[in-house]
C-alpha positions as CSV (number, residue, x, y, z in Angstrom):
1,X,5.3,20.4,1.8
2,X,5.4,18.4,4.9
3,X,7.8,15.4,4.4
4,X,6.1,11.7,4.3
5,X,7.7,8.8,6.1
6,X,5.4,5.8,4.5
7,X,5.4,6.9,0.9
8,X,7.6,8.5,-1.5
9,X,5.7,11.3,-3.5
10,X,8.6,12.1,-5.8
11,X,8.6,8.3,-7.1
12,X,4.7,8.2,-7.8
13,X,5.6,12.2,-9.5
14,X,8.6,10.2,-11.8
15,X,6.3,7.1,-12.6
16,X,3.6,9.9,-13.9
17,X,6.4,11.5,-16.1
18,X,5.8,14.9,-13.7
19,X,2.0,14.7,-15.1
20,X,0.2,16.3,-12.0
21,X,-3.4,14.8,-13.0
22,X,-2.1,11.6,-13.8
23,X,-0.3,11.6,-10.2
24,X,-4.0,12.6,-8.8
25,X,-5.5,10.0,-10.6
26,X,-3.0,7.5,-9.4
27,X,-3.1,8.3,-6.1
28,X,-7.3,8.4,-6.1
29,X,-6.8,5.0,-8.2
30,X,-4.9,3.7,-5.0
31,X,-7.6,5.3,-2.9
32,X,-10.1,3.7,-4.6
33,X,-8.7,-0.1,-4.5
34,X,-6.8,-0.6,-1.7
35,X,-9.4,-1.1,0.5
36,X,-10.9,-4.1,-1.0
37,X,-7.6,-5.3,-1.6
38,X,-6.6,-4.6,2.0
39,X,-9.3,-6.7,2.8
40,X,-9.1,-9.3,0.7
41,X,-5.8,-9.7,2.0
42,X,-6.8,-10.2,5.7
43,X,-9.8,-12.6,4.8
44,X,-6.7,-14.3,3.3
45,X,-4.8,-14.5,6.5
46,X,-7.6,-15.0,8.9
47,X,-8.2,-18.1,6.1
48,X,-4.8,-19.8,6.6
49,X,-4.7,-20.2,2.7
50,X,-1.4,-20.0,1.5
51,X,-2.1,-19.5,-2.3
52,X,-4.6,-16.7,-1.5
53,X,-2.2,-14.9,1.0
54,X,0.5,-14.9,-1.6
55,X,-1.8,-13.9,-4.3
56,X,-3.5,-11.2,-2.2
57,X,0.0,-9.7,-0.9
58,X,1.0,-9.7,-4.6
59,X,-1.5,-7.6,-5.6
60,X,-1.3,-5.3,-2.9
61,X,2.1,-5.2,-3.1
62,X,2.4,-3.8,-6.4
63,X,0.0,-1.0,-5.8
64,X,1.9,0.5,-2.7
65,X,5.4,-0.2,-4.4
66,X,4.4,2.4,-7.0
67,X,3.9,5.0,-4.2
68,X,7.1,4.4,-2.7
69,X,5.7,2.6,0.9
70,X,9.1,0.6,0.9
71,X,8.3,-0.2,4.7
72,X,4.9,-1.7,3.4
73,X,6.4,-3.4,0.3
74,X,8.8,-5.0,2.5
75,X,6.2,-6.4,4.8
76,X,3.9,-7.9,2.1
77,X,7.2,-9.4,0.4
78,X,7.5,-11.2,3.5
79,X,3.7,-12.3,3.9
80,X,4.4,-13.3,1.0
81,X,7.3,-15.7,1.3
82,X,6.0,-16.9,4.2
83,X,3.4,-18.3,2.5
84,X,5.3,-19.9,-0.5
85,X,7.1,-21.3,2.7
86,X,3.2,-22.9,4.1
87,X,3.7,-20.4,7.2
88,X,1.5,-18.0,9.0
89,X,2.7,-14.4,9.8
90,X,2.6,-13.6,13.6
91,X,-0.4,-12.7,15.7
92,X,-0.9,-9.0,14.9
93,X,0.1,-8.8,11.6
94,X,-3.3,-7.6,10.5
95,X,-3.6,-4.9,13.0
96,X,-0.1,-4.1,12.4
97,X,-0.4,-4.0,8.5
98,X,-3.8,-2.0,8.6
99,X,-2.2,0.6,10.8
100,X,0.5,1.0,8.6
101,X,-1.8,0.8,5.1
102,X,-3.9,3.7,7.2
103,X,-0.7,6.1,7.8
104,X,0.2,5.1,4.0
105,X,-3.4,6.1,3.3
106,X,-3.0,9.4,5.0
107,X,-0.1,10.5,3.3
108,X,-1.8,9.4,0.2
109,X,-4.2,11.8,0.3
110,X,-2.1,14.7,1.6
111,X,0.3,14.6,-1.2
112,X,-3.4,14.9,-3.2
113,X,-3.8,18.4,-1.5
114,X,-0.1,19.3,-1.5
115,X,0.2,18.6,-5.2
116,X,-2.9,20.5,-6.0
117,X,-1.8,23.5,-3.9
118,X,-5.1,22.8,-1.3
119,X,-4.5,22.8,2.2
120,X,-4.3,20.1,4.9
């Protein structure tokens, strides 16, 4: 198994209690929302609205903290703040945070194969 540097696997395997199909169905759960939320999040931003930023980050938030993106987790915590605060993240933050929800993504659906025993 190739080692993942955005998720943690292992944590997501622990939360299922070792349950291999309900780690798939986690993972393709993840799959199948964080999209819109991802979206929903940067209509937020691009809005300015601090109650919908923090509510948006929230959400998303949760979702990736169960798959171990610490890195992620971290940087909607402080979206998140920062609008309880009435402050905008800096310019970039949506590219930045979409290219890291895409590597998170990735590894997502790789640890899918892995734990099924399908290849790359």
């Amino acid at each position: 198994m190739q080692p993942c540097r955005h998720i943690d696997p292992a944590l997501l395997l622990r939360a299922a209690c070792q349950d291999l199909a309900l780690f798939r169905a986690l993972c393709q759960t993840y799959l199948d929302t964080a999209p819109a939320m991802a979206a929903q999040l940067a209509q937020a931003v691009r809005s300015g609205t601090p109650q919908a930023i923090a509510h948006s980050s929230h959400g998303l938030r949760g979702s990736v903290a169960l798959l171990g993106a610490t890195a992620l987790v971290s940087r909607l915590a402080a979206l998140e703040q920062l609008a309880r605060q009435q402050e905008r993240p800096a310019p970039g933050w949506i590219d930045d945070t979409a290219l890291l929800l895409a590597q998170v993504e990735t590894e997502v659906r790789r640890s899918m194969a892995e734990f099924q025993g399908t290849p790359d």
